[in-house]
C-alpha positions as CSV (number, residue, x, y, z in Angstrom):
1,X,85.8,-93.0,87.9
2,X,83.6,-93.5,90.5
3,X,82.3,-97.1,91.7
4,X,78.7,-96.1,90.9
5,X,79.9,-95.3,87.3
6,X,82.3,-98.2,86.9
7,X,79.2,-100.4,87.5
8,X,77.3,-98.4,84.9
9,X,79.6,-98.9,82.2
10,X,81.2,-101.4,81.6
11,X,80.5,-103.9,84.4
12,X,76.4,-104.1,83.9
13,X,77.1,-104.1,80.2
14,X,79.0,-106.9,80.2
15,X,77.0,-108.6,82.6
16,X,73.6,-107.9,80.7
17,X,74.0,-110.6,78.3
18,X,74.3,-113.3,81.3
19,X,70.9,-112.1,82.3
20,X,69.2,-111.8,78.7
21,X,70.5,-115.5,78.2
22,X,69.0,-115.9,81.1
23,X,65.3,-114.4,80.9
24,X,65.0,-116.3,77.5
25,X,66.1,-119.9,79.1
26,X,63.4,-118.8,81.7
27,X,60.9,-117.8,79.4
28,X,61.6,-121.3,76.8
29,X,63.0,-118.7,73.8
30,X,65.8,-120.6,73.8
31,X,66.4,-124.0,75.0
32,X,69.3,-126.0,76.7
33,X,70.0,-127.6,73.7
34,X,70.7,-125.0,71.9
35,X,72.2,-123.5,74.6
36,X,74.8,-126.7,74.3
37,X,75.3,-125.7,70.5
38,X,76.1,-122.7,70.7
39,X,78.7,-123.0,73.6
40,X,80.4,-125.7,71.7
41,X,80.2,-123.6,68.7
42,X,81.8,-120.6,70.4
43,X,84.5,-123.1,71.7
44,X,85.3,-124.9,68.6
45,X,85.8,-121.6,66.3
46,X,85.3,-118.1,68.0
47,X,86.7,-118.6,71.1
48,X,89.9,-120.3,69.9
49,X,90.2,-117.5,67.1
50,X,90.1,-115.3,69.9
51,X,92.7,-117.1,72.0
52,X,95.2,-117.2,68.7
53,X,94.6,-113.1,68.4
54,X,95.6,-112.8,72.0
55,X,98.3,-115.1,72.2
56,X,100.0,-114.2,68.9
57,X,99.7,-110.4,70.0
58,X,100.7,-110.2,73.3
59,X,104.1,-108.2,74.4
60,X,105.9,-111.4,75.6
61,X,109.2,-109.3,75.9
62,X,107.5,-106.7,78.3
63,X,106.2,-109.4,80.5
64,X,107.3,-108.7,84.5
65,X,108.8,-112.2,85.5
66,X,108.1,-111.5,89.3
67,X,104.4,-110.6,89.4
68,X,103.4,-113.2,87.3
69,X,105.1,-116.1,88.6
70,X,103.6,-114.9,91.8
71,X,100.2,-115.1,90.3
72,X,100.8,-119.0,88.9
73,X,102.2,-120.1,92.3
74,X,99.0,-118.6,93.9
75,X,96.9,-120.3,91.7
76,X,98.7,-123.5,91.8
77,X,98.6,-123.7,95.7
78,X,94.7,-122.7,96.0
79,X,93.6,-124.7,93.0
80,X,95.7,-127.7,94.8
81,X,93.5,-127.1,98.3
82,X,90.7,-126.5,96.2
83,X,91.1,-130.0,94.5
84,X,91.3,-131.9,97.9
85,X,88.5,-130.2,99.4
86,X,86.2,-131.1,96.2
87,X,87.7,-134.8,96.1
88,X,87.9,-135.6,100.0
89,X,85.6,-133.9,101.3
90,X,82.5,-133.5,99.5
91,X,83.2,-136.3,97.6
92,X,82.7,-134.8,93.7
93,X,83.9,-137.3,91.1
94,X,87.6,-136.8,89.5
95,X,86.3,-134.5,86.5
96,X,84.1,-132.7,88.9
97,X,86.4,-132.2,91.3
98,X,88.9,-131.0,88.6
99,X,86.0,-128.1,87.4
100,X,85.3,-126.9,90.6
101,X,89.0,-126.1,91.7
102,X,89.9,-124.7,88.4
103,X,86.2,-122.1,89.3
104,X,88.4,-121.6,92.4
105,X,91.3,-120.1,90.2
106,X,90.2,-119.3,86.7
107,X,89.1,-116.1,86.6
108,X,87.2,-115.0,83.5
109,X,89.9,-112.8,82.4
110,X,89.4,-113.6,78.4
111,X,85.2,-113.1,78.9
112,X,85.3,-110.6,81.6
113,X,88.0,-108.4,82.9
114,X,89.3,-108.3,79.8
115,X,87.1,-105.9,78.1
116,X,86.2,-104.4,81.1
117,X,90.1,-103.5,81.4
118,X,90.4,-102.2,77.7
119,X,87.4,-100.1,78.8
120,X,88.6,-98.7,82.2
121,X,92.7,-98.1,80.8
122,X,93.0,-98.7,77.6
123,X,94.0,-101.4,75.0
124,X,97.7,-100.1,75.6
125,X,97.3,-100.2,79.6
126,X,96.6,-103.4,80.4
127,X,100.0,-105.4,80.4
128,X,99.3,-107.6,84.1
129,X,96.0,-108.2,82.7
130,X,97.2,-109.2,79.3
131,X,99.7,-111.6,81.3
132,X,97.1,-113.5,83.2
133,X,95.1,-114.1,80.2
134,X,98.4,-114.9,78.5
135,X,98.9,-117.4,81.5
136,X,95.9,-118.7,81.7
137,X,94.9,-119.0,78.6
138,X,97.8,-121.0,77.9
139,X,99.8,-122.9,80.1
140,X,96.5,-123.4,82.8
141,X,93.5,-123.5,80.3
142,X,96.0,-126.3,78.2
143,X,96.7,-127.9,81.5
144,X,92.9,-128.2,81.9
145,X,92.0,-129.6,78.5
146,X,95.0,-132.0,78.9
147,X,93.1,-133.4,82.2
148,X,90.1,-133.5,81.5
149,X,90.8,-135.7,77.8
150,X,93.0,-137.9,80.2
151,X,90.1,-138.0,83.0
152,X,87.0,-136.9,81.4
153,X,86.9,-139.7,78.6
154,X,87.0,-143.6,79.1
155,X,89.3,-144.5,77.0
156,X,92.5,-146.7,77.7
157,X,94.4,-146.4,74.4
158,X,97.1,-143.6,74.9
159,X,97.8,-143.3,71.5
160,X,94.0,-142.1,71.0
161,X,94.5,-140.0,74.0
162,X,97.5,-138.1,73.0
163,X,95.7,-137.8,69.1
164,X,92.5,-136.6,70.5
165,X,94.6,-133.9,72.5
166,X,96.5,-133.1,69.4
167,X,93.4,-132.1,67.3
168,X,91.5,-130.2,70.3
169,X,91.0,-127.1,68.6
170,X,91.7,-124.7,71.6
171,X,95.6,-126.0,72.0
172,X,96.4,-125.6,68.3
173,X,95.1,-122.1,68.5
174,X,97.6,-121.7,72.0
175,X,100.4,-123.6,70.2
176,X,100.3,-121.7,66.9
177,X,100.1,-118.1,68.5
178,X,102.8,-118.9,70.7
179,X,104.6,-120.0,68.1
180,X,104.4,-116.8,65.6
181,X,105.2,-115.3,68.3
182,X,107.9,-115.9,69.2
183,X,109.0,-116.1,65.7
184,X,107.9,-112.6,65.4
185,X,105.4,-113.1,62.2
186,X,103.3,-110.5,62.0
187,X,99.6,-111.1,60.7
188,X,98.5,-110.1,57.4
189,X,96.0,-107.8,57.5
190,X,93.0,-110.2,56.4
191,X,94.2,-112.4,59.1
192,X,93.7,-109.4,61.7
193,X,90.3,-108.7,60.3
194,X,89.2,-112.1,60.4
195,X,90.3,-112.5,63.8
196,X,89.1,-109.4,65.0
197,X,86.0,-109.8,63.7
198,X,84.9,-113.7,64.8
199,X,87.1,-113.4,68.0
200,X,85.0,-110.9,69.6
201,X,81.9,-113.1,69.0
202,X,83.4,-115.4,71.7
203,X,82.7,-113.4,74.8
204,X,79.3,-112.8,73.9
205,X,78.3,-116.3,72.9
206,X,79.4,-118.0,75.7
207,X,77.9,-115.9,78.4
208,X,74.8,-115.8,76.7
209,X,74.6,-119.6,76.7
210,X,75.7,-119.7,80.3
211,X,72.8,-117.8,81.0
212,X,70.7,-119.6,79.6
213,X,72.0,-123.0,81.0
214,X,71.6,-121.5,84.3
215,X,68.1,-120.5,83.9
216,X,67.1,-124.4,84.1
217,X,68.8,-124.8,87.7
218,X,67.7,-123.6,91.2
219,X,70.1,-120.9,92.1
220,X,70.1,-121.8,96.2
221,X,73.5,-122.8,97.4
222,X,74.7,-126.1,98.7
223,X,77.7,-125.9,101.0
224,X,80.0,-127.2,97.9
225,X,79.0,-124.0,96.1
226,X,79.2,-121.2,99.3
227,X,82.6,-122.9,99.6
228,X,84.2,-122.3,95.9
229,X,82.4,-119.2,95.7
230,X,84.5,-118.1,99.0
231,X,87.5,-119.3,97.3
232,X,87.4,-117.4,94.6
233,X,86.3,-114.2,96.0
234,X,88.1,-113.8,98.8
235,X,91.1,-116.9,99.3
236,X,92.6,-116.8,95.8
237,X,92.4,-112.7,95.8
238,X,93.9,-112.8,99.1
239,X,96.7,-115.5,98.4
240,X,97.3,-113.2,95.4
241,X,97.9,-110.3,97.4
242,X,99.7,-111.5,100.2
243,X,102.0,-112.9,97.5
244,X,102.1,-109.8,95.8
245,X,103.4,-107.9,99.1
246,X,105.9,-110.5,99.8
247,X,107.8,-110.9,96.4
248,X,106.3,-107.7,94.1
249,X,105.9,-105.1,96.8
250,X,103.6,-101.8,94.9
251,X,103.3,-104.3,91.7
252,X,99.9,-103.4,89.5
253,X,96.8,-103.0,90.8
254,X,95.4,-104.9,87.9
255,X,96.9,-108.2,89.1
256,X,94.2,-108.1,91.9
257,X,91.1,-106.9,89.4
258,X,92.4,-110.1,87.3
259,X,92.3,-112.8,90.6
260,X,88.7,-110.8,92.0
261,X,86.9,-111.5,88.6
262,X,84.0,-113.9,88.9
263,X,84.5,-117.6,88.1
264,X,85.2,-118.4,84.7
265,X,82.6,-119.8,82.2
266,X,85.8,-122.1,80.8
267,X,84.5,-124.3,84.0
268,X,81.2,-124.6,82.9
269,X,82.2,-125.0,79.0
270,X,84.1,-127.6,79.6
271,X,81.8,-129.5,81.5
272,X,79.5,-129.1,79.2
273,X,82.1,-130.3,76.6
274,X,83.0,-133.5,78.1
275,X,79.7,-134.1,79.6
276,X,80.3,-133.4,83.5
277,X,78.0,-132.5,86.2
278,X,77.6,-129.1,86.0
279,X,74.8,-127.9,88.9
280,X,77.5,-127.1,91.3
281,X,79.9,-125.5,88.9
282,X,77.7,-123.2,87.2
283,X,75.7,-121.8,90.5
284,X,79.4,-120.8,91.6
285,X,79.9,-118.8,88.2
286,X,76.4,-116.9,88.7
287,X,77.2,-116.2,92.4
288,X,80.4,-115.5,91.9
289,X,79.5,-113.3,88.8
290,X,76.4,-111.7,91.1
291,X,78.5,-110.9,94.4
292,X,81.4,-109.4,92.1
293,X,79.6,-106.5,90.5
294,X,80.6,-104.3,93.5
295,X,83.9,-105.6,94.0
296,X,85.3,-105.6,90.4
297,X,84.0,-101.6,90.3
298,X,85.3,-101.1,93.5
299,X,88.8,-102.4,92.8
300,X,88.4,-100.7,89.4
């Protein structure tokens, strides 16, 4: 497949519904507000739906050990310089700081790559994709929530802390696919359905309010967003690489499509969620998501 047709179908696809939430913020057929709604909607029922189909599915037992670890280290050392260079040197507030690094590392795997992979290979040739999104959308995207209830949110009282983490939606989706899966319960079919059917809103829902969040900000870069827009185009694809050569020498192509996709909208939602600054954050998902078009078909 050739890059002008991977960019046909499925990147431009995908992307379309950015740009049609978009042109309708621009245009005032649909507001901010709703905008807001329907993000926390999609994160309050479709996406976690989506998250528990995912989780509860995924070939834990086929899982390569090497590759993947590789992948976490790299995120975990670039979200780390990331972090500091947020916090110290532009001087973002805690939570912000917190968004911004995890834009430098959280690829939009689950929004994204993911059904541009099932498109490209096929639902049954995907497994390092499938493993980030496992990763991710567990043991990072938890760590994320975690933080941002702890640092997001005044409140003192730890027992309301650790009960207000305990009822987030999003981790008991994690914790309960995790769980039948590795008890090995299959889902009943009307389960299946009911994922399959609400789950696959999730993508769709959330980019289109993105887009239209995005319409109501000026889209010309400060140095804060050139400089998380470099990190996760070219730093974190690069540390995944050059980690990739050193421990997993000829290991998947796909592990570098899942570090070069654009900058997760998980960022943004959460922001949204909890109420944090969000200019900076989502200018890096629409650059990042602009500037990858060529690079996700080319790697593709």
């Amino acid at each position: 497949m050739t890059i002008l047709q991977t960019l046909l179908n499925p990147i431009l696809p995908v992307f379309a519904i950015v740009a049609i939430g978009y042109g309708l913020g621009r245009t005032g057929h649909t507001t901010v507000e709703q905008a807001r709604a329907l993000n926390r909607f999609a994160l309050t029922l479709m996406l976690p739906t989506l998250l528990f189909g995912l989780i509860v599915r995924a070939p834990l037992e086929d899982f390569e050990a090497t590759p993947i670890a590789t992948y976490a280290a790299a995120e975990a050392v670039v979200f780390a310089l990331g972090f500091a260079l947020a916090r110290y040197v532009f001087h973002r507030p805690l939570a912000e700081a917190l968004l911004l690094a995890m834009a430098g590392i959280f690829s939009n795997t689950v929004l994204y790559v993911l059904p541009l992979s099932i498109i490209l290979y096929g639902q049954g040739n995907i497994l390092p994709v499938t493993e980030i999104v496992t990763l991710d959308s567990t043991l990072v995207f938890a760590s994320f929530i975690i933080a941002m209830e702890v640092f997001a949110k005044t409140r003192t009282n730890l027992k309301r802390t650790l009960l207000s983490i305990a009822k987030t939606p999003l981790l008991i989706a994690m914790a309960s696919g995790l769980t039948l899966n590795l008890l090995g319960i299959t889902l009943p079919a009307p389960v299946e359905t009911f994922v399959d059917f609400n789950g696959g809103a999730a993508a769709p829902v959330a980019l289109f309010s993105l887009g239209v969040v995005l319409s109501q900000a000026p889209l010309t870069p400060d140095r804060t967003v050139v400089a998380f827009t470099l990190i996760k185009l070219a730093v974190f694809p690069l540390a995944v690489w050059a980690g990739l050569e050193i421990t997993s020498p000829g290991a998947s192509q796909q592990y570098i499509l899942g570090s070069a996709g654009p900058a997760g909208a998980m960022a943004f939602s959460l922001a949204l969620l909890y109420g944090v600054r969000t200019d900076a954050i989502a200018k890096v998902i629409i650059w990042s998501s602009v500037l990858t078009l060529f690079t996700l078909a080319a790697l593709a």
